[in-house]
N, C-alpha and C positions, 0 to 999 in steps of 0.2 A: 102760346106755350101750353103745352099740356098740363095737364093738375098730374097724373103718374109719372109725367117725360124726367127721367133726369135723375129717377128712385131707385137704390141698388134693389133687385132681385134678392130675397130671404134663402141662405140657402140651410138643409137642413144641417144641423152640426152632430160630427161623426166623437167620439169619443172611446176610446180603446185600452181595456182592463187586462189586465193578465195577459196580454194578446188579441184578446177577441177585439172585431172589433161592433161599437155598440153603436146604435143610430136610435135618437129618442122619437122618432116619429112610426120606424115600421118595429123596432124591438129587439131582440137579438138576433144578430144573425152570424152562424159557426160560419168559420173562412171554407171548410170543404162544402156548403152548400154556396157558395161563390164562384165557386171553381165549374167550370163549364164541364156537366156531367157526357162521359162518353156514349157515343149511340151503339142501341143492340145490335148487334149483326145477324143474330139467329143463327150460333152457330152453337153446335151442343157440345160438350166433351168427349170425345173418343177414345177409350184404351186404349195404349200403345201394344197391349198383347191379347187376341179375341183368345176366348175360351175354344179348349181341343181335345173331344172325346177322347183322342186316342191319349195324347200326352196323361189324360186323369186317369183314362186304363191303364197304362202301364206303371203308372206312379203305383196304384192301386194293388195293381195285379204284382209288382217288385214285393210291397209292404205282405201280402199276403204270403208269400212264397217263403220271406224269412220270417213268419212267425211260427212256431212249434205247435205238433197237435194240440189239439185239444184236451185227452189222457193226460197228455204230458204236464202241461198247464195245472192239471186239479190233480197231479203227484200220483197217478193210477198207470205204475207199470205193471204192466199183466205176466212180462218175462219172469220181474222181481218176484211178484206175488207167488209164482208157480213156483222158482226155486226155495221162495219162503216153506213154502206148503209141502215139499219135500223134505227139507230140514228136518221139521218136523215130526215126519212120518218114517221118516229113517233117523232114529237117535245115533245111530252111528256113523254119521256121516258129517265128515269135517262143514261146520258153517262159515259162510262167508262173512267177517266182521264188517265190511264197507258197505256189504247189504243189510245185512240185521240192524246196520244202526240208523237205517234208514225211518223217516216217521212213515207209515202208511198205514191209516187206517183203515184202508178198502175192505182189506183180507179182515182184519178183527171185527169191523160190524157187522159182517155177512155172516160169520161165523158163530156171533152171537144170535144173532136173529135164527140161525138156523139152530142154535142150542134148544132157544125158546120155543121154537117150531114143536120140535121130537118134543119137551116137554108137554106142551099144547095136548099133544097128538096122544101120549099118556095121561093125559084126564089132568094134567098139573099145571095150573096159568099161575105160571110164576115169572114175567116180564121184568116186573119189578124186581122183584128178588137178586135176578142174573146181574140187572145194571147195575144196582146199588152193591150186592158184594162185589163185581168189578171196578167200581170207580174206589170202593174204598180198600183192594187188595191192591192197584193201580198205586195208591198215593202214598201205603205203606213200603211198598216194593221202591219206589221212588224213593223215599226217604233210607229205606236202609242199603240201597247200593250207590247212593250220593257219600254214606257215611264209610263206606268200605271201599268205594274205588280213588284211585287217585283221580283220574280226568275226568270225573263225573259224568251224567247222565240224565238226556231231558224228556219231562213226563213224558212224550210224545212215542220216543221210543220202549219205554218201558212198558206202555199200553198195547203198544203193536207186538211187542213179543210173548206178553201175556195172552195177547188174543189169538195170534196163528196158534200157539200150545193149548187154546183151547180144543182144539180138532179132534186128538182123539177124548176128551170129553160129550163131543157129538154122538162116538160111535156108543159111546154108554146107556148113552140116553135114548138111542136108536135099539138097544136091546132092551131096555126096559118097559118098549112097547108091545114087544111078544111076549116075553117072558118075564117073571120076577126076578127081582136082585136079591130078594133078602134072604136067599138060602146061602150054605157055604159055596155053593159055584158061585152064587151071582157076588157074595164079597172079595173072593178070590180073585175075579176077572175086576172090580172095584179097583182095589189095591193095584194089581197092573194097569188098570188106569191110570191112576193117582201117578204112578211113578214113574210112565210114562210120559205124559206131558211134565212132570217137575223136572225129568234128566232132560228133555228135550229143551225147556224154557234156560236152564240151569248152562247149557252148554251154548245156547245162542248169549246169553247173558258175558260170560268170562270169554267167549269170542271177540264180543264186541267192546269190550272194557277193559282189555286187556289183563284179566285176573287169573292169572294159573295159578292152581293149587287150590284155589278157594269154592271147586263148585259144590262140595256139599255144604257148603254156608251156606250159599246162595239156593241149593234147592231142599232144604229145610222148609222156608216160608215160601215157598212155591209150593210144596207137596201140603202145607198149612189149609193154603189158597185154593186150592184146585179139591183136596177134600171137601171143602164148604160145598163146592159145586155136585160132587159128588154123590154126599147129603141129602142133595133135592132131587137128584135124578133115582137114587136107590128109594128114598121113603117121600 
């Protein structure tokens, strides 16, 4: 007889927590590493839809065609402006209120830069001067035809209409490069300044706000305003 014959075999003992199950000889081992892993095939993923020059050009080319110019996008119509700049220039000419109440300030910064220019050009650098009485004739004029119109009125517009009625103020300043203002011609043709851009401003104003009856309220502190500018172009 054998001394081993006859001896059960040790086997090792499995014990299983939470699920898992635990073996004290090799440690833990998770049941998915148990599980007979599947073999690679080497196969790669393939979209179901391959990319298509054309399909992204015309996706592209669609998108481009309904977006609106460029002008149009940064609020610069040039029709508007030119009807603006007419108004203007003809006081007696019925204005358009759906235009005038338009914001644009293409026509007013160009218009000031070009005030400043003819100043420039008259020996007088007064940059400063134009913008600061502008923004503060701007915030007055805002505030007193918020206070008088019923539908009110937003700074935007009230700067745009100040600024196109600045035009014939150019042509002031444009003669004060040849000639002097300070005799009685040059206050005369002043004074029609002045009260051309105030009727001009004054009637685009009760246009667009619907104010009848009230345009010498309203071109009182316009002709206030447009004197200041005046002012710097005569002396």
């Amino acid at each position: 007889m054998q001394p081993h014959e006859g001896k059960p075999k040790h086997s090792v003992p499995h014990r299983q927590y939470g699920g898992y199950e635990y073996s004290q000889q090799s440690g833990f081992v998770p049941p998915d590493m148990m599980q007979q892993q599947q073999p690679y095939t080497g196969q790669i993923y393939q979209p179901t839809q391959a990319y298509s020059s054309t399909s992204a050009q015309s996706f592209y080319g669609s998108n481009f065609e309904d977006e609106p110019p460029l002008l149009e996008e940064l609020g610069i119509n040039f029709d508007h402006i030119w009807q603006k700049t007419l108004t203007v220039l003809h006081p007696l000419k019925v204005a358009d209120g759906g235009i005038m109440n338009e914001t644009d300030l293409a026509g007013p910064v160009v218009f000031c830069l070009a005030f400043g220019a003819t100043l420039l050009l008259a020996g007088k650098i007064q940059f400063g001067y134009v913008y600061g009485i502008s923004v503060i004739g701007c915030v007055g004029m805002f505030c007193l035809l918020n206070l008088m119109s019923v539908t009110g009125v937003s700074f935007g517009c009230v700067a745009s209409v100040l600024g196109y009625c600045l035009l014939p103020m150019i042509l002031l300043s444009s003669c004060a490069i040849v000639f002097s203002l300070q005799g009685m011609l040059g206050i005369t043709f002043t004074v029609a300044i002045i009260g051309w851009c105030s009727f001009s401003a004054s009637k685009i104003f009760i246009s667009a706000l619907a104010m009848e009856g009230q345009q010498l309220l309203v071109a009182y502190p316009c002709a206030l305003l447009y004197g200041v500018f005046a002012l710097i172009s005569v002396f």
